[in-house]
N, C-alpha and C positions, 0 to 999 in steps of 0.2 A: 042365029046363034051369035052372043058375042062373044068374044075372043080378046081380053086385053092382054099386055104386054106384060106385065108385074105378075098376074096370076101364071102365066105361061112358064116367065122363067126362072117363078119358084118349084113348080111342080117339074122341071124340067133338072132343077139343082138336085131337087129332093129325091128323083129317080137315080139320077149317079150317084148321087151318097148312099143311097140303098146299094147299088150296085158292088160300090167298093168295099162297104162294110159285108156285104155277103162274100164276096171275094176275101175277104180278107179271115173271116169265118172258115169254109170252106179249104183254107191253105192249112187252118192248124188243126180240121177236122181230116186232111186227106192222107195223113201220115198211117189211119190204120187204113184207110180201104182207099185205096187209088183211084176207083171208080163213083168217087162220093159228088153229090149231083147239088143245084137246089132244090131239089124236091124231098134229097133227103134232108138239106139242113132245117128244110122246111116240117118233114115230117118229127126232125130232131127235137125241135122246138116247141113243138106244138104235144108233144108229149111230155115234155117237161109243164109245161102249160099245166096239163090234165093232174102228171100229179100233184105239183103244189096247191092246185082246186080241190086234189083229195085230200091230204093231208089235211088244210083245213076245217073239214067239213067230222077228221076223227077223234074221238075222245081223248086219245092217247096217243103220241107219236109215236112211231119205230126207231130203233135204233138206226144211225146214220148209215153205218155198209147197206140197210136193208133199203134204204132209202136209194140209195146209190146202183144200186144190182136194178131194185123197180124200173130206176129212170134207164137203164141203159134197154132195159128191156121194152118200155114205152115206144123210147125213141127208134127202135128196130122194127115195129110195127106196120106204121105206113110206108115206112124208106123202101126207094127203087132198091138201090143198091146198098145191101145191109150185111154183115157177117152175123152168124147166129150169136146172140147174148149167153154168157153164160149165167143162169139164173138160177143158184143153190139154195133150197128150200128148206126153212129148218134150221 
């Protein structure tokens, strides 16, 4: 295996920078739930993800609040530590 020095400690930079910017996430995600993880900013994320791949894909967009209610609800999906979304239908 080689191992050089320049590939090493970029991926080595690029792992702290991840680390900070998720920290730095995680501080202004943790004011509603105190026990908020990366798994959940991860699952945060990754729902938001899913629905701007749906709205793409619809003929018509919804109105913005509906958009907004959707994603909180995505994002509450996978998360370890989630409060229940409130999601008003209609």
């Amino acid at each position: 295996m080689n191992v050089n020095k320049i590939p090493v400690n970029n991926a080595a930079n690029l792992s702290m920078f991840m680390v900070n910017v998720s920290a730095k996430l995680i501080d202004t995600l943790r004011c509603k739930n105190t026990a908020y993880s990366v798994l959940d900013l991860r699952a945060h994320y990754r729902g938001l993800k899913y629905l701007h791949e749906t709205l793409k894909i619809l003929p018509q967009k919804p109105e913005p609040i509906v958009i907004q209610q959707i994603a909180q609800h995505l994002g509450a999906i996978g998360a370890i530590h989630h409060t229940q979304p409130e999601l008003n239908p209609g």
